[in-house]
TORZALUM-584769 format. One line per 4 residues: for each residue x negated, y negated, z negated of N, C-alpha, C. Coordinates in nm, 3 decimals. Example, Ala and Ser with C-alpha at 12.3 -4.5 7.8 and 13.67 -1.06 7.14 Angstrom:
-1.319,0.569,-0.780,-1.230,0.450,-0.780,-1.320,0.330,-0.780  -1.285,0.225,-0.708,-1.367,0.106,-0.714,-1.290,-0.003,-0.787
END
This chain:
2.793,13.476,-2.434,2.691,13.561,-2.492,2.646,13.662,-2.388  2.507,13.675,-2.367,2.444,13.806,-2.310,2.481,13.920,-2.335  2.512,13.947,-2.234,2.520,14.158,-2.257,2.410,14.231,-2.276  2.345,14.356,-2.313,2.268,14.391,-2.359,2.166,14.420,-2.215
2.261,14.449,-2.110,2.220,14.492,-1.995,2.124,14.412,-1.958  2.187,14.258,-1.951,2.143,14.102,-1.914,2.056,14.081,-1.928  2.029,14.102,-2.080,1.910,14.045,-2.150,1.788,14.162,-2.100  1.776,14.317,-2.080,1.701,14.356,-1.994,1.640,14.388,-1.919
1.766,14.317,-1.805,1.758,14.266,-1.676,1.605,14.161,-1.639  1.653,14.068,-1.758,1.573,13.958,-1.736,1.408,13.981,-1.797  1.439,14.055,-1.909,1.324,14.130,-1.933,1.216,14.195,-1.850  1.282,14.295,-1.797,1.230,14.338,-1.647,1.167,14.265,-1.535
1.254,14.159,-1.542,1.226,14.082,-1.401,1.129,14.038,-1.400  1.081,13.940,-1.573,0.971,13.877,-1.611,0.840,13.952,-1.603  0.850,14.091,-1.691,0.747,14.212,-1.669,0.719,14.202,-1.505  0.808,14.221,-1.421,0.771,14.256,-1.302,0.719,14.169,-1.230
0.739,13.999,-1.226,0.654,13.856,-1.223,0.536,13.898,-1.296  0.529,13.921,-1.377,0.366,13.901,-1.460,0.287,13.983,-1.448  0.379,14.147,-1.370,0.267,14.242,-1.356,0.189,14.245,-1.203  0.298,14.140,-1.108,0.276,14.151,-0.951,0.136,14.027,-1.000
0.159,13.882,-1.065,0.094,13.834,-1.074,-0.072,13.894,-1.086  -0.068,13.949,-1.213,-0.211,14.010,-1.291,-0.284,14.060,-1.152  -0.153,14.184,-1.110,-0.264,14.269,-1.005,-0.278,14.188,-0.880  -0.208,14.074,-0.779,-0.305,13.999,-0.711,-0.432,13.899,-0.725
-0.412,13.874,-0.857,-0.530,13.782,-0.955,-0.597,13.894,-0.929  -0.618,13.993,-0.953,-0.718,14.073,-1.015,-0.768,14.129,-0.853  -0.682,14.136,-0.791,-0.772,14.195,-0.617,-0.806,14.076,-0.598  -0.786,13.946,-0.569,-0.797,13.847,-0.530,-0.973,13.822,-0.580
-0.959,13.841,-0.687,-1.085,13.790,-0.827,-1.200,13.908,-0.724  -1.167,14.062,-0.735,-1.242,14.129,-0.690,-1.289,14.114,-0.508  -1.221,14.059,-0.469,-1.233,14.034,-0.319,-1.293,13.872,-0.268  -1.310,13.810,-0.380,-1.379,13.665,-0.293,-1.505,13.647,-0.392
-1.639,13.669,-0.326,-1.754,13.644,-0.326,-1.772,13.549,-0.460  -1.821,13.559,-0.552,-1.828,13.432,-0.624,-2.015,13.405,-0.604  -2.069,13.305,-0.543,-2.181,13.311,-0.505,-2.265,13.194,-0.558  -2.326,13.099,-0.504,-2.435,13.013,-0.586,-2.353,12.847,-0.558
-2.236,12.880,-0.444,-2.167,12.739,-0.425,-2.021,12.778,-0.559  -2.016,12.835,-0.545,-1.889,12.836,-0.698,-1.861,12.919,-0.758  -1.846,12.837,-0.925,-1.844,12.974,-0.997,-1.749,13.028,-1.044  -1.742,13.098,-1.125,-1.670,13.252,-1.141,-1.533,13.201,-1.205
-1.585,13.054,-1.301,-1.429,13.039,-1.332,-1.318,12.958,-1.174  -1.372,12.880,-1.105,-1.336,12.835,-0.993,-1.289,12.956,-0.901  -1.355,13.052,-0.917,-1.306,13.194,-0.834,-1.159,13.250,-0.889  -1.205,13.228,-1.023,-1.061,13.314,-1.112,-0.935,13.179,-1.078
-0.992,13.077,-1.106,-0.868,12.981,-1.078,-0.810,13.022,-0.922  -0.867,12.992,-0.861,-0.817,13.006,-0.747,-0.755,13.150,-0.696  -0.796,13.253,-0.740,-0.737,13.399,-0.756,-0.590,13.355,-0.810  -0.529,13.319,-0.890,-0.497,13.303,-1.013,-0.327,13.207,-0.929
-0.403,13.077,-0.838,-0.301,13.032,-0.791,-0.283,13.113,-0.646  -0.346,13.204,-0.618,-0.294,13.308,-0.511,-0.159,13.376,-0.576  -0.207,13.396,-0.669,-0.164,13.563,-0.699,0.013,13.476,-0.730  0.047,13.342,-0.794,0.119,13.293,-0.875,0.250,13.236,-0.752
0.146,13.186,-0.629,0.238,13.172,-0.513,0.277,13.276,-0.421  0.189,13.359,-0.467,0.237,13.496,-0.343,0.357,13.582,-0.458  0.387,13.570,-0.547,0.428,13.632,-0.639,0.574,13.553,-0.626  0.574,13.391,-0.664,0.674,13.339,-0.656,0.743,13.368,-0.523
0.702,13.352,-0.408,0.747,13.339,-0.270,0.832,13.514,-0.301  0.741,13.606,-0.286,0.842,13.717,-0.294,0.968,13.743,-0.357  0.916,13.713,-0.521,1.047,13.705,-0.588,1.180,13.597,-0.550  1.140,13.505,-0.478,1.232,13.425,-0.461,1.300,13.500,-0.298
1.226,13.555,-0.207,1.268,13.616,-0.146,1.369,13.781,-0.146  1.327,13.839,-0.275,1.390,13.915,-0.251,1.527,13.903,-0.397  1.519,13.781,-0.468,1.627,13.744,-0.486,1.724,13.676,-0.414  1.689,13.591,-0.269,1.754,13.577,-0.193,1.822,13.650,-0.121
1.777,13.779,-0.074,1.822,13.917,-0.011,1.900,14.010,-0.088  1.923,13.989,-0.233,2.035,14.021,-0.294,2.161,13.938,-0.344  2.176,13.842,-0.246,2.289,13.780,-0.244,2.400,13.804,-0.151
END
């Protein structure tokens, strides 16, 4: 069984994945041109798998660095 700690450990961690995510989606979204060759949802997608690999790579990095 989870300790109470555990369970808001993991809580946290998730918040902190989903909030790094949002805000590189969201500079990403604001920083690439969406112009007459592609549109805005193709912009957000691609924001979207920025934000999801730059997000993963860290977290996996700096869970590696606390081992």
């Amino acid at each position: 069984m989870m300790k109470f700690h555990d369970v808001r450990d993991q809580i946290s961690k998730i918040a902190g994945f989903c909030g790094m995510v949002i805000s590189i989606t969201v500079a990403c979204y604001l920083i690439f041109p969406a112009g007459q060759a592609q549109s805005k949802t193709a912009t957000f997608l691609v924001s979207l798998g920025i934000g999801l690999a730059l997000s993963g790579l860290s977290f996996k990095a700096l869970l590696k660095s606390q081992r």
